[in-house]
mmCIF file as gemmi writes it, N, C-alpha and C atoms, coordinates in Angstrom:
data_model
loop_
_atom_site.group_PDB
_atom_site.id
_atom_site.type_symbol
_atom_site.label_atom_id
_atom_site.label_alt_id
_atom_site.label_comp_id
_atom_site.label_asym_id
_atom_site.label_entity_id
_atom_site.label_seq_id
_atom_site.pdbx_PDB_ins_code
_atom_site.Cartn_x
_atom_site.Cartn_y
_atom_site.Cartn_z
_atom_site.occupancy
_atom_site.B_iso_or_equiv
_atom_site.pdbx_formal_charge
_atom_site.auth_seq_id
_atom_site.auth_asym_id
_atom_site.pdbx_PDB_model_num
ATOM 1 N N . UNK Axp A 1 ? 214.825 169.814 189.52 1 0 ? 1 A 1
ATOM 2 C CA . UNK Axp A 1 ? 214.6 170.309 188.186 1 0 ? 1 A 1
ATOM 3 C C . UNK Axp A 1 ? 213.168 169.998 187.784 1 0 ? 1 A 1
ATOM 4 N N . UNK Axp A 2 ? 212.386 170.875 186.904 1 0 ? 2 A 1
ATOM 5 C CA . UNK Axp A 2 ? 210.945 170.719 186.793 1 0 ? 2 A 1
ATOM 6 C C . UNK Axp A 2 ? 211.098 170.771 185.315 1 0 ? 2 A 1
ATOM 7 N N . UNK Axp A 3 ? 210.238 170.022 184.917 1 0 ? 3 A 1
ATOM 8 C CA . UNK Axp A 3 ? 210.251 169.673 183.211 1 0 ? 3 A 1
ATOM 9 C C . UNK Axp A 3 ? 208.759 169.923 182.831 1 0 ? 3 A 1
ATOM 10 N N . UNK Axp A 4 ? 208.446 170.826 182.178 1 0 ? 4 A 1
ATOM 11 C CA . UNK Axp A 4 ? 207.077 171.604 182.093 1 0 ? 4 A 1
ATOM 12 C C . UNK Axp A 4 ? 206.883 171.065 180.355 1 0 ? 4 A 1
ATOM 13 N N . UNK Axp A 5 ? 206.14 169.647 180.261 1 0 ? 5 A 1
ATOM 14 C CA . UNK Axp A 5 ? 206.028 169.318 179.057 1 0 ? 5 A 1
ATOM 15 C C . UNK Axp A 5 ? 204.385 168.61 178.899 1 0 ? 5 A 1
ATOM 16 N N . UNK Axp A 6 ? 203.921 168.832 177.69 1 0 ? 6 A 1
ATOM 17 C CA . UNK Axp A 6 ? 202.631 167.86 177.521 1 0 ? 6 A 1
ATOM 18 C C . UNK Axp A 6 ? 203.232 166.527 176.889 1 0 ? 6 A 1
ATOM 19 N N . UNK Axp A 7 ? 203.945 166.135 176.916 1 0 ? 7 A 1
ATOM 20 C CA . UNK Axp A 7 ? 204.425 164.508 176.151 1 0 ? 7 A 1
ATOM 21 C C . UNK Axp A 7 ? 204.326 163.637 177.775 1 0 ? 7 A 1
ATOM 22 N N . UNK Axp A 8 ? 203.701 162.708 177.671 1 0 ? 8 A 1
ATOM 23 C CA . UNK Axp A 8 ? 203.565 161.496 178.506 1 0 ? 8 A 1
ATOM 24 C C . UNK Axp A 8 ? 204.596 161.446 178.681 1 0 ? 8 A 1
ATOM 25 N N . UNK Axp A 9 ? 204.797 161.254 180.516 1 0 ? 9 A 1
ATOM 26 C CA . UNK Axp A 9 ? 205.961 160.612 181.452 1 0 ? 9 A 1
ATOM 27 C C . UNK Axp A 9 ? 206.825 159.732 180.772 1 0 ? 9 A 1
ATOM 28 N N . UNK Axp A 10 ? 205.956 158.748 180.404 1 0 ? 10 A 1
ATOM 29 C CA . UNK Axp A 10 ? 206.718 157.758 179.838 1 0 ? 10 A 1
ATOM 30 C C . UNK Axp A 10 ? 207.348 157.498 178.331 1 0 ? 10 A 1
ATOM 31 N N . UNK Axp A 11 ? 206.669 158.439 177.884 1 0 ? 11 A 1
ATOM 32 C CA . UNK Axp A 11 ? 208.041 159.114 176.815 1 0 ? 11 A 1
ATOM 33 C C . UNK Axp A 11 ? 209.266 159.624 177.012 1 0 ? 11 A 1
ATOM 34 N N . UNK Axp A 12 ? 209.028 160.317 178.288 1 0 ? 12 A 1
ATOM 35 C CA . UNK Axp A 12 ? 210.1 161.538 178.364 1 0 ? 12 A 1
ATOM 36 C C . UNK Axp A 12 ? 211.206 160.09 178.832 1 0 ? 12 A 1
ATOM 37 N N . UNK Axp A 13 ? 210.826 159.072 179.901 1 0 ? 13 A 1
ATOM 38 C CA . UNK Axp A 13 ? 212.193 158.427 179.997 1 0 ? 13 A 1
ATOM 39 C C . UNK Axp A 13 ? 211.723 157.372 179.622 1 0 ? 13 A 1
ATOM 40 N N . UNK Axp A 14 ? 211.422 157.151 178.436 1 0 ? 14 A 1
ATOM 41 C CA . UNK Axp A 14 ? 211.412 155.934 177.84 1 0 ? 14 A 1
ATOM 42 C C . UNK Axp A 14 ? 212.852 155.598 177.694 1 0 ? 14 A 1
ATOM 43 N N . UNK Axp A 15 ? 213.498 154.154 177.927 1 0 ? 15 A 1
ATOM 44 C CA . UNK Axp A 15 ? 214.801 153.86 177.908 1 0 ? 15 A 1
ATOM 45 C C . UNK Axp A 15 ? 216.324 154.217 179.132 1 0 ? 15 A 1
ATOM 46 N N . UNK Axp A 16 ? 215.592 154.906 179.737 1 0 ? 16 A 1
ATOM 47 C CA . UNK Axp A 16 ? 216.202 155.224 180.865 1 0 ? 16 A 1
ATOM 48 C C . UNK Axp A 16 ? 216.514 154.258 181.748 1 0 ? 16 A 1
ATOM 49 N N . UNK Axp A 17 ? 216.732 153.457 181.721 1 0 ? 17 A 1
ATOM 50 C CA . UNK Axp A 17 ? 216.755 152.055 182.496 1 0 ? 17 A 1
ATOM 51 C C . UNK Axp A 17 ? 217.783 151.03 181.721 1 0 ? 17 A 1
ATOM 52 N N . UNK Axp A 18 ? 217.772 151.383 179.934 1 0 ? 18 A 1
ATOM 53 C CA . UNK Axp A 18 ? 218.681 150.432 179.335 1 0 ? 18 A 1
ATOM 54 C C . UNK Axp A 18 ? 220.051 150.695 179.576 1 0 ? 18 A 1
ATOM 55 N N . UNK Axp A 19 ? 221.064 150.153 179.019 1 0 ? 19 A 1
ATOM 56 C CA . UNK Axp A 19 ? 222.311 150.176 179.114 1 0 ? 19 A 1
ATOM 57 C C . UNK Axp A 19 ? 222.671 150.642 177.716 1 0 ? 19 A 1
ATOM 58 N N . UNK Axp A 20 ? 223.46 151.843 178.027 1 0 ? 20 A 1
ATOM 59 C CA . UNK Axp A 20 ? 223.822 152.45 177.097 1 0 ? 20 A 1
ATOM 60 C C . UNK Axp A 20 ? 225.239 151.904 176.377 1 0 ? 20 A 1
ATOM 61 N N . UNK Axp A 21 ? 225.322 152.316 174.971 1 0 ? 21 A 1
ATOM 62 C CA . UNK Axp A 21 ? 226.358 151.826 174.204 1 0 ? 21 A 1
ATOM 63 C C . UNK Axp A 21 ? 227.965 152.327 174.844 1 0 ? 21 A 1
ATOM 64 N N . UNK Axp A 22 ? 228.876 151.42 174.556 1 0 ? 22 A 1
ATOM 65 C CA . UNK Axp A 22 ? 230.15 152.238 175.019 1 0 ? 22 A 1
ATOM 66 C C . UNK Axp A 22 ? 230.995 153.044 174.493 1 0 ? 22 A 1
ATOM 67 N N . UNK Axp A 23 ? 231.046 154.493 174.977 1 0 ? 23 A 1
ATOM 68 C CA . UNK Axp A 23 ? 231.395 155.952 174.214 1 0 ? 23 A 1
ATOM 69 C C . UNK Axp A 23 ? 233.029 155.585 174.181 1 0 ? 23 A 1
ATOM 70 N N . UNK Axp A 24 ? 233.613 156.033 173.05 1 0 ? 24 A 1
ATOM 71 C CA . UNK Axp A 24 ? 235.162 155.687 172.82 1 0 ? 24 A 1
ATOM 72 C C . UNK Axp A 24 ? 235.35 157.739 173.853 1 0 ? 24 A 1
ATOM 73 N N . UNK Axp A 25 ? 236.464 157.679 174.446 1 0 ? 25 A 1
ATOM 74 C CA . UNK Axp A 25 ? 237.015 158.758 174.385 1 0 ? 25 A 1
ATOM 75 C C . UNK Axp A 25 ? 238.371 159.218 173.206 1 0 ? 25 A 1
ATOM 76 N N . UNK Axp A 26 ? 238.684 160.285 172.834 1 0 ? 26 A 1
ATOM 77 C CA . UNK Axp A 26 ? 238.836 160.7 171.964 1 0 ? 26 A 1
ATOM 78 C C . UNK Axp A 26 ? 239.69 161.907 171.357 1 0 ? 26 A 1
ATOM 79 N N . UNK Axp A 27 ? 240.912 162.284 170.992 1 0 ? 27 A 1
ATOM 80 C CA . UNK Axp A 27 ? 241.076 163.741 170.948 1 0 ? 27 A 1
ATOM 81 C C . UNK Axp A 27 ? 241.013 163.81 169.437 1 0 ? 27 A 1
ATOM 82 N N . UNK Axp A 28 ? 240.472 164.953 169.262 1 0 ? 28 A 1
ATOM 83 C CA . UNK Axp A 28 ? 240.128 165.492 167.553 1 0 ? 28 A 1
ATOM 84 C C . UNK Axp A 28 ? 240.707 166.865 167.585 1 0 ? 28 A 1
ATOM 85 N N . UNK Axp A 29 ? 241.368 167.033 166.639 1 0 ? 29 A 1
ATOM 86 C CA . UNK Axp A 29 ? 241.293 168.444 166.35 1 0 ? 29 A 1
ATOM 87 C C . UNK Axp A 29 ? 241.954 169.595 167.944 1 0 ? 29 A 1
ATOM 88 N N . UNK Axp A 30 ? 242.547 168.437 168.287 1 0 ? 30 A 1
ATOM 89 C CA . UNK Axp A 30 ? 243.031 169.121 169.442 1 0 ? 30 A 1
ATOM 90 C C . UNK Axp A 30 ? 242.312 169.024 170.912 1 0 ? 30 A 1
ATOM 91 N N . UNK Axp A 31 ? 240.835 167.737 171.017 1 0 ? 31 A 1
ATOM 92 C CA . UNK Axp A 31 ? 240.037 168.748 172.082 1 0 ? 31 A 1
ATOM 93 C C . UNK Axp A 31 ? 239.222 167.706 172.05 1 0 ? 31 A 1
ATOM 94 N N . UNK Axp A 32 ? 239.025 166.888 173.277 1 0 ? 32 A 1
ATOM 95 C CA . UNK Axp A 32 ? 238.876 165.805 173.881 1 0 ? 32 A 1
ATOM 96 C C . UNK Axp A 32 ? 237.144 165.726 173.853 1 0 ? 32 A 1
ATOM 97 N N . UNK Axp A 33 ? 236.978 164.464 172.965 1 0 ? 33 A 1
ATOM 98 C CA . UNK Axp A 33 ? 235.628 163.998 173.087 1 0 ? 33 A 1
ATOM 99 C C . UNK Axp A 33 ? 235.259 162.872 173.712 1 0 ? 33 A 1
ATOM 100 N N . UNK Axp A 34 ? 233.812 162.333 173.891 1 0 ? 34 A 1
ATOM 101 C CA . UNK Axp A 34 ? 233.183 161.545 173.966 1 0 ? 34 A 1
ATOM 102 C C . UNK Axp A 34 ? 232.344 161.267 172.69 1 0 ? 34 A 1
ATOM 103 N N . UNK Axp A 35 ? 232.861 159.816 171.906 1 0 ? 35 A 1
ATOM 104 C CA . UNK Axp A 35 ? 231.981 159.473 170.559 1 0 ? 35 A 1
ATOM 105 C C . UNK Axp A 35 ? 231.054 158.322 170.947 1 0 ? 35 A 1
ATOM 106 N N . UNK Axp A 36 ? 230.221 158.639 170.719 1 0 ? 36 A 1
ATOM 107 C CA . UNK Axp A 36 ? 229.287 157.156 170.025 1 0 ? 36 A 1
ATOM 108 C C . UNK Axp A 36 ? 229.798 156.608 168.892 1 0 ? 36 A 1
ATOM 109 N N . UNK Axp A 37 ? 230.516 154.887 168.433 1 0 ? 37 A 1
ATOM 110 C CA . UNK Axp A 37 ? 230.483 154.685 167.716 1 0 ? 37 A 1
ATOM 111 C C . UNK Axp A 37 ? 229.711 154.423 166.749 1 0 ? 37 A 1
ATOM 112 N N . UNK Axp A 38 ? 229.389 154.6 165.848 1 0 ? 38 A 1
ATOM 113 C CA . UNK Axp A 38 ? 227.946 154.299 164.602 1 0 ? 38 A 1
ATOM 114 C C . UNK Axp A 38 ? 228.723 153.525 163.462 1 0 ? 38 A 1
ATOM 115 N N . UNK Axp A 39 ? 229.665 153.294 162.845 1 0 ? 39 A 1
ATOM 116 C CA . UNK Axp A 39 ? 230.321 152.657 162.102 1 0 ? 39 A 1
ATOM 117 C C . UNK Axp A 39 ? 231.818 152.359 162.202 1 0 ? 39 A 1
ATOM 118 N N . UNK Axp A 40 ? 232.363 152.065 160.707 1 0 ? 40 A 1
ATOM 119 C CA . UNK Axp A 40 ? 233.934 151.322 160.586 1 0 ? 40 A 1
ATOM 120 C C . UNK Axp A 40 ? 234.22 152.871 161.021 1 0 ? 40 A 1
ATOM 121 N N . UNK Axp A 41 ? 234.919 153.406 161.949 1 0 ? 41 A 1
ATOM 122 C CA . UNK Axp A 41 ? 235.914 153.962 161.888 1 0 ? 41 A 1
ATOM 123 C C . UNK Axp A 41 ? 235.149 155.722 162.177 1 0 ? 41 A 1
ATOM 124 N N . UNK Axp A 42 ? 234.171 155.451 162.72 1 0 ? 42 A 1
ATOM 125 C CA . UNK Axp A 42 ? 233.144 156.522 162.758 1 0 ? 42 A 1
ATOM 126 C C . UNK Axp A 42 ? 232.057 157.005 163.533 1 0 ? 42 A 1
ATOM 127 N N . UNK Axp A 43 ? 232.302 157.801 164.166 1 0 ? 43 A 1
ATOM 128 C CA . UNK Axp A 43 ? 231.402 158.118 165.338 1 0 ? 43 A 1
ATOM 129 C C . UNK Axp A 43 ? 230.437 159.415 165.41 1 0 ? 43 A 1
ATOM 130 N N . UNK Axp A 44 ? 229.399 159.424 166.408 1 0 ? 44 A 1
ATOM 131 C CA . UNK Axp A 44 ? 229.068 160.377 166.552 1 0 ? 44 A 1
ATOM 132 C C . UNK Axp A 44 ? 229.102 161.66 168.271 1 0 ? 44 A 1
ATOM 133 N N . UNK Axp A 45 ? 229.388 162.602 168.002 1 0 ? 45 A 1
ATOM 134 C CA . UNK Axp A 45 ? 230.078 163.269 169.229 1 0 ? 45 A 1
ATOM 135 C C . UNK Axp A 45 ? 228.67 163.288 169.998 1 0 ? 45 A 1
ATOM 136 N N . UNK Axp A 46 ? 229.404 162.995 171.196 1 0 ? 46 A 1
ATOM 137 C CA . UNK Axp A 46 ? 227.943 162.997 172.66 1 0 ? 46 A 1
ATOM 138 C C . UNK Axp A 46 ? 228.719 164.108 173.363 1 0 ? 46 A 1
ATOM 139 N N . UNK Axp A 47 ? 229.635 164.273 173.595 1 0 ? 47 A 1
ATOM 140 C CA . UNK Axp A 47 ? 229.824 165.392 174.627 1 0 ? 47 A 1
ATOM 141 C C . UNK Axp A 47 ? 231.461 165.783 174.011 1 0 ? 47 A 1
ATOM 142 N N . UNK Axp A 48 ? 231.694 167.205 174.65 1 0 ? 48 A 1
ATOM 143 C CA . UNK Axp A 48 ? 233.14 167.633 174.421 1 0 ? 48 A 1
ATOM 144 C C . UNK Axp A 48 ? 233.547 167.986 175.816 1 0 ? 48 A 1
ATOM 145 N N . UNK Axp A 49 ? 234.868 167.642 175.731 1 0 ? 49 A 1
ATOM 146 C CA . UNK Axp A 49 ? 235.485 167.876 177.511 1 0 ? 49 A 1
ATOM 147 C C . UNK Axp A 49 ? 236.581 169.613 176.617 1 0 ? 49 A 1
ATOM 148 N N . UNK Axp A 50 ? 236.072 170.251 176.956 1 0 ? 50 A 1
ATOM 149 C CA . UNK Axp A 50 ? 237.139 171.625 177.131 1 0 ? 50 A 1
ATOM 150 C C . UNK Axp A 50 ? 237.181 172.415 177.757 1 0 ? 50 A 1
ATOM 151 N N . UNK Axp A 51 ? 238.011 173.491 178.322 1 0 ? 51 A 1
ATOM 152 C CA . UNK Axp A 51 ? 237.733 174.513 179.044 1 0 ? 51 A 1
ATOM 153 C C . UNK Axp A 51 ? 238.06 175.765 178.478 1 0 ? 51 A 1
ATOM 154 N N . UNK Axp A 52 ? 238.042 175.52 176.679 1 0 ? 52 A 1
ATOM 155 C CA . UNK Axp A 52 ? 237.93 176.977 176.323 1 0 ? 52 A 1
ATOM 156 C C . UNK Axp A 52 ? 236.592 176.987 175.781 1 0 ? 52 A 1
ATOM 157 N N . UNK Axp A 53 ? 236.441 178.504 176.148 1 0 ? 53 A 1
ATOM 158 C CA . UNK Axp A 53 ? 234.616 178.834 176.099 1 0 ? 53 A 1
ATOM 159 C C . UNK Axp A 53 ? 234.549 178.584 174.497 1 0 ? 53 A 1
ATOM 160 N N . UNK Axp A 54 ? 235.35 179.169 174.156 1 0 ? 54 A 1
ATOM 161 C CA . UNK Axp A 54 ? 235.27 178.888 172.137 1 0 ? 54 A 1
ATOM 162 C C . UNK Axp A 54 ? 235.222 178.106 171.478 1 0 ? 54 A 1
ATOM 163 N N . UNK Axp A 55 ? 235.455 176.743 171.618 1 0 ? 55 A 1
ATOM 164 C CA . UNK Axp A 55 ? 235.287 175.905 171.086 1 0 ? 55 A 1
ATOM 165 C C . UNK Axp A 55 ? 234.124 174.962 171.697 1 0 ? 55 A 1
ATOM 166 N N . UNK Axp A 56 ? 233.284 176.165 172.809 1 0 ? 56 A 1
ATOM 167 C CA . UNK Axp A 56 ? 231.688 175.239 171.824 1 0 ? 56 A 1
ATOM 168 C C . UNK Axp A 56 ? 230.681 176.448 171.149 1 0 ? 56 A 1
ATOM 169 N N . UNK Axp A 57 ? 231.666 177.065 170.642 1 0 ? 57 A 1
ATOM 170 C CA . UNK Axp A 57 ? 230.806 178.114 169.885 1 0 ? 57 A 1
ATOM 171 C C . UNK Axp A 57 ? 231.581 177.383 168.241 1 0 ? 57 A 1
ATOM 172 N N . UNK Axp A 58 ? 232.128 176.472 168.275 1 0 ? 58 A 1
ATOM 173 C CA . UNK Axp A 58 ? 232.068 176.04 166.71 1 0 ? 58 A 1
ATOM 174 C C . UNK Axp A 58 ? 231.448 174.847 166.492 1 0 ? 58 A 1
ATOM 175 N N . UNK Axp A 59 ? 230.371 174.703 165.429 1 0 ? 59 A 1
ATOM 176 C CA . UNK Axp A 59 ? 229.251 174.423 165.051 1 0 ? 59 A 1
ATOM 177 C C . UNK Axp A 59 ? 229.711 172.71 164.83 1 0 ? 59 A 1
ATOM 178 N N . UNK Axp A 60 ? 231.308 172.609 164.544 1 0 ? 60 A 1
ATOM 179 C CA . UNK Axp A 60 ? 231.696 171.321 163.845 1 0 ? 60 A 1
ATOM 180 C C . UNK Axp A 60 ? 231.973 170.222 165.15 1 0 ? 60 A 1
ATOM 181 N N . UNK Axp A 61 ? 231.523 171.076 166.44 1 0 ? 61 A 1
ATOM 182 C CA . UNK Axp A 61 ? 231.965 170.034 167.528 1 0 ? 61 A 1
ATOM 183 C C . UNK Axp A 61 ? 230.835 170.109 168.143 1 0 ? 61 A 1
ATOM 184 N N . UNK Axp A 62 ? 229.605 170.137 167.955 1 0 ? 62 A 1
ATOM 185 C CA . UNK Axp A 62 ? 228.2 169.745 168.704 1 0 ? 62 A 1
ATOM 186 C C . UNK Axp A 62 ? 227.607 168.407 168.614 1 0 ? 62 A 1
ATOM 187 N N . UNK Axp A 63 ? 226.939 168.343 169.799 1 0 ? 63 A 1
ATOM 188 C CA . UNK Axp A 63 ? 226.727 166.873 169.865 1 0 ? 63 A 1
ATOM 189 C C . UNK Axp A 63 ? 225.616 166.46 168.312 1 0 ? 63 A 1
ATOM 190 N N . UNK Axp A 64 ? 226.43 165.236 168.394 1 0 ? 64 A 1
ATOM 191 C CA . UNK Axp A 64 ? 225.001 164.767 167.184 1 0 ? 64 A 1
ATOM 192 C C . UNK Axp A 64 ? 226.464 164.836 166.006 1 0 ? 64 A 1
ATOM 193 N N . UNK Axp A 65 ? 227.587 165.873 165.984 1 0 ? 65 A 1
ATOM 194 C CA . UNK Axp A 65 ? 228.32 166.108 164.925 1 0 ? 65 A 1
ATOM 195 C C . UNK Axp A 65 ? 228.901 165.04 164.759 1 0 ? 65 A 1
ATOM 196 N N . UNK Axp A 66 ? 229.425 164.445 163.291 1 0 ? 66 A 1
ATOM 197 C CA . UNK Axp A 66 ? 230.478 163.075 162.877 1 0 ? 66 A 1
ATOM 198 C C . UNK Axp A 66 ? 231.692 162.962 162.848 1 0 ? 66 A 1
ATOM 199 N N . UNK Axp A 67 ? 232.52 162.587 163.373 1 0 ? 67 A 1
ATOM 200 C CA . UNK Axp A 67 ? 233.917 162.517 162.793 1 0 ? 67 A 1
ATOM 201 C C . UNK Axp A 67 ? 234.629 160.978 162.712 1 0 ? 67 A 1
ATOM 202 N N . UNK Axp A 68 ? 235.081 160.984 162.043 1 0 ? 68 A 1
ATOM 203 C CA . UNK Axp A 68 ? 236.015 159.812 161.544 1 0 ? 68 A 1
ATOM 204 C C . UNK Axp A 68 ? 237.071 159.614 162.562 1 0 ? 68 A 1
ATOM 205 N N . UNK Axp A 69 ? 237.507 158.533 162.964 1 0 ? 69 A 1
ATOM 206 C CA . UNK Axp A 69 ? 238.575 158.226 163.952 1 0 ? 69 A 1
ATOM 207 C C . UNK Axp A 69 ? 239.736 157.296 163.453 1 0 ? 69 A 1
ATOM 208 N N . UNK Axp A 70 ? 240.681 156.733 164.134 1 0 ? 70 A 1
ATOM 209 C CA . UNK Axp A 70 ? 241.591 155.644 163.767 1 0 ? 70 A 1
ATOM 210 C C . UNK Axp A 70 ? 241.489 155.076 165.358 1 0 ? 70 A 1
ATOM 211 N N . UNK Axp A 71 ? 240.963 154.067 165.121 1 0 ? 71 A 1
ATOM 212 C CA . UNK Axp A 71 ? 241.061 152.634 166.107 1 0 ? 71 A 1
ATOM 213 C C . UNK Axp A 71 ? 242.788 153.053 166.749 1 0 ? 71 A 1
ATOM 214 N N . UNK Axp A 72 ? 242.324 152.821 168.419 1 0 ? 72 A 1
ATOM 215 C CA . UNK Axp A 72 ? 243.686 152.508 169.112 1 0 ? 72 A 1
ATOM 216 C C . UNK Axp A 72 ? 243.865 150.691 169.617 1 0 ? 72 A 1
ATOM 217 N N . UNK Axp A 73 ? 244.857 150.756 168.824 1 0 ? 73 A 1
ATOM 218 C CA . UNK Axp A 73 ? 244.837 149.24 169.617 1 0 ? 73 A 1
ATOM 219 C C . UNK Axp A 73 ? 245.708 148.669 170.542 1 0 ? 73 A 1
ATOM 220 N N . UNK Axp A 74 ? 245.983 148.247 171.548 1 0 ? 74 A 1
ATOM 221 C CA . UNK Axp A 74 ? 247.187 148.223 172.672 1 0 ? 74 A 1
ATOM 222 C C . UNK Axp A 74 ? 247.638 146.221 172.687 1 0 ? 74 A 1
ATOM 223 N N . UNK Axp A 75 ? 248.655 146.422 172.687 1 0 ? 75 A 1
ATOM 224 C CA . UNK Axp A 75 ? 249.123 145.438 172.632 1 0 ? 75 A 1
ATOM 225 C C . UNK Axp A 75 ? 249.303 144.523 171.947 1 0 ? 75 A 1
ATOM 226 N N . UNK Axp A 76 ? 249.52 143.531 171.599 1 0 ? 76 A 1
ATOM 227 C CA . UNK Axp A 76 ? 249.678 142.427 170.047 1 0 ? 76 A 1
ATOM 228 C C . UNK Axp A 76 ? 250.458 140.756 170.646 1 0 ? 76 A 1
């Protein structure tokens, strides 16, 4: 893959080396995500797992989008 940019190398992977936060998986609305958590009870979508073409033509499931969750908790 060729990346045809004027921004310094070391911008482009600045951080590429850190350890990334841990993504909750997720079903919303019917249709299996990957969230970044950002708060109580609240995330932000990094990726969607589906295999209908249509639902990434809706605007409310793109990455970067918010949704609210309920904590799973296993066991007691």
């Amino acid at each position: 893959m060729l990346l045809y940019t004027d921004v310094p190398i070391e911008s482009v992977l600045a951080g590429i080396n850190e350890p990334r936060e841990d993504y909750l998986e997720m079903e919303w609305q019917g249709i299996r995500f990957l969230v970044e958590p950002v708060g109580d009870n609240e995330g932000k979508i990094v990726q969607m797992m589906s295999t209908d073409p249509q639902d990434y033509l809706n605007p409310c499931y793109m990455p970067g989008s918010m949704v609210r969750y309920t904590p799973h908790f296993e066991g007691m």
